[in-house]
N, C-alpha and C positions, 0 to 999 in steps of 0.2 A: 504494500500500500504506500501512495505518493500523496504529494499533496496537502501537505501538511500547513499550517499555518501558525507561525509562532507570533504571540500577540507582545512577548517582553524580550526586549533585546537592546543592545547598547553598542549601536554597529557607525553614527554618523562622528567622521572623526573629528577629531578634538574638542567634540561639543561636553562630554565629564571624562568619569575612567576608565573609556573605553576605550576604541584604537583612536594612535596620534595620526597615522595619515590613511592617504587614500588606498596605499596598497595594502595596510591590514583591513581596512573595512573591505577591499574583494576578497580579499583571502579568508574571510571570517564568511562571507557572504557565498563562495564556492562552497566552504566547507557544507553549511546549510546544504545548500542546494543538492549534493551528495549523499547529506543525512536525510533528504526527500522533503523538504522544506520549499514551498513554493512559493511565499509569502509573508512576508517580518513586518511587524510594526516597528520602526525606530522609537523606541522610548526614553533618552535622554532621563537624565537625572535632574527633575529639579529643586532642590534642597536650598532655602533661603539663607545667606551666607555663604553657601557652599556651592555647589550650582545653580546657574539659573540662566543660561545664553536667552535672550531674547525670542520670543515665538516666531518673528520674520526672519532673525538668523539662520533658525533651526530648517524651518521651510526654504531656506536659500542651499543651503547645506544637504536635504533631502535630494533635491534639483540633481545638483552637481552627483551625487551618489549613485541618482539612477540613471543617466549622462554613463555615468564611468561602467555599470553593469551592463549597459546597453552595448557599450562599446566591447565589455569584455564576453559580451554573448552569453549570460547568463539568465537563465528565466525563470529570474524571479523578481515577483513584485514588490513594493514597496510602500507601505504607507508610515504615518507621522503620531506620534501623541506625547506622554510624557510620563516617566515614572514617577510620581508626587510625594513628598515627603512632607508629610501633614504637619499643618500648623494653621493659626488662628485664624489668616489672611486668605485659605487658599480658596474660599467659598469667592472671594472677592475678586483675586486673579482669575478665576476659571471664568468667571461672567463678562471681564475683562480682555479674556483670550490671549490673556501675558503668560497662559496655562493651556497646553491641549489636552483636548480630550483624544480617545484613541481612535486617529480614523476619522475624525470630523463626527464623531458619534457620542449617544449621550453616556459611553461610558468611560470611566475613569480608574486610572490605574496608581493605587494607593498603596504606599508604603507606611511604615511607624519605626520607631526604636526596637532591636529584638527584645528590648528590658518595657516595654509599655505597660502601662497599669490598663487591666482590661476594659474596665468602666468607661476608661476615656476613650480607649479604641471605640469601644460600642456607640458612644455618644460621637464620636467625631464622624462616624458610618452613617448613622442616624442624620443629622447636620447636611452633610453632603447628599442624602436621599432627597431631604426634606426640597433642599435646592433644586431639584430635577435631575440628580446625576445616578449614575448607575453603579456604586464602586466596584472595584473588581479590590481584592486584596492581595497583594504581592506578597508573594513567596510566604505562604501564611505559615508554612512550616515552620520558620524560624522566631516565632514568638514564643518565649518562654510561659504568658500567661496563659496559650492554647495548649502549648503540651502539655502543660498539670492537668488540664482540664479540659478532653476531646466536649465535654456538654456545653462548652463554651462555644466551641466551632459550631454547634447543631443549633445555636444559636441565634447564631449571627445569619446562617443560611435561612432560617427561617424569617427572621426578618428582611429577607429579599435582597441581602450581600454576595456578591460572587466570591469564591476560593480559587484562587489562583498558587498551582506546587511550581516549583523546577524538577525538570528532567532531571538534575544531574544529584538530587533530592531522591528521585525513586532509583536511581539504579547505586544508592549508597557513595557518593561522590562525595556529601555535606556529614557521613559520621553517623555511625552505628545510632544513636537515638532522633538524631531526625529521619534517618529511612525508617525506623521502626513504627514513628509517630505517620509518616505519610505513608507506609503499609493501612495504619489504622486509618486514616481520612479516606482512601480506598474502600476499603472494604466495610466503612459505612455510606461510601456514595456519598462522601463530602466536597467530593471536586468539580468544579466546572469547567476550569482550563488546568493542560499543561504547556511549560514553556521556556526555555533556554536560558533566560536572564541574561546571555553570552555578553562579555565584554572583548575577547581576544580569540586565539586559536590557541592556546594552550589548557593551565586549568580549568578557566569557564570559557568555555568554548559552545558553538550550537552543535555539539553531537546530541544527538536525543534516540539510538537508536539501543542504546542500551538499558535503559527507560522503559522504552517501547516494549523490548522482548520482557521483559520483567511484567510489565502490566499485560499483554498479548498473553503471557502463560498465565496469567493468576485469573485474567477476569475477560479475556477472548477479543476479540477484532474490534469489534462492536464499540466495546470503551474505549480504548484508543482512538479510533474514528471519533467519539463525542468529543473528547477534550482536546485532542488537534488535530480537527477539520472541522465537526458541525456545528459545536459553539462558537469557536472564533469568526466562521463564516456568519454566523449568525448575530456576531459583535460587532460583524465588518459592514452587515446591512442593516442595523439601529434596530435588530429585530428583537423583541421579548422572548428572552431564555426564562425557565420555569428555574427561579433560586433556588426553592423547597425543595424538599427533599422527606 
């Protein structure tokens, strides 16, 4: 199976920690495209103090990226948003469009502290709903206050938040207790996307095919297709995914 669509990735170069030029962003974008990936969302990092390149920059920067894939004959597509590092302003940015959403869509790709007090997570989820957004939650594996507490994730789903894992999370890549903790979001059907996070072609790379075999044997074709193909297609056309679970 092809045609993958990775919604989290950190491929336009020198906009945060991802590649510094243009030939690590095709080399990181071949690699994709090998691992069967047809389609990236560039998600830049935008952390206030920390990152934050301008949203016309980044859009300028996309241009020139699919320019350079085009030229290196690669097919794959490419869209825009932002990986968000929550904070009190970001309901204001986003309305503002100093903030993308992913894909020109109403959904939004939210990060936090992996140290967050859950409360606030939930209430900042809440917050950003309220506003019209759709959050998807990045790399939810990595919260310390979800792993004490898988009823916390069943949670948050229920009140209509996406779960977003990394690939490189289910094939044991991120450490014996986070694969054990995204084994369990599995096999309660608490996932709605997976996804690369890739910054380079080494450690975090877009391989995802080791993932893939891992969920292919535990839970069959089917889930894999959901979480990268028909949700993300379905994130890519502003369509309503069923959060519940």
């Amino acid at each position: 199976m092809k045609g993958y669509i990775d919604i989290h990735c950190h491929i336009l170069p020198g906009a945060d920690d991802g590649p510094k030029t243009m030939e690590d962003t095709i080399n990181m974008i071949r690699l994709a495209h090998e691992q069967g990936i047809s389609h990236m969302i560039a998600t830049p990092h935008y952390h206030q103090g920390r990152y934050g390149r301008p949203s016309s920059e980044l859009i300028s920067r996309l241009k020139e990226v699919r320019e350079a894939v085009r030229q290196a004959g690669l097919p794959v597509r490419l869209s825009l948003g932002n990986e968000i590092y929550y904070n009190g302003s970001v309901l204001e940015k986003l309305e503002s469009r100093r903030i993308l959403t992913l894909g020109k869509t109403s959904y939004i790709l939210v990060e936090f502290s992996p140290a967050e007090d859950y409360r606030h997570m939930s209430d900042a989820l809440h917050g950003l709903l309220l506003g019209g957004y759709r959050p998807v939650l990045a790399h939810a594996e990595r919260y310390s206050c979800l792993r004490e507490d898988i009823g916390r994730v069943k949670e948050l789903v229920r009140m209509g938040y996406y779960i977003q894992v990394n690939a490189a999370s289910i094939q044991g890549d991120a450490g014996f207790f986070v694969k054990r903790f995204t084994d369990k979001l599995m096999k309660e059907d608490l996932i709605h996307f997976a996804a690369t996070d890739a910054h380079g072609t080494g450690s975090r790379s877009p391989k995802i095919q080791g993932g893939i075999r891992r969920m292919e044997k535990k839970y069959g074709e089917d889930y894999v297709r959901t979480l990268f193909c028909d949700n993300p297609k379905k994130l890519l056309e502003n369509e309503i995914i069923d959060a519940k679970r």
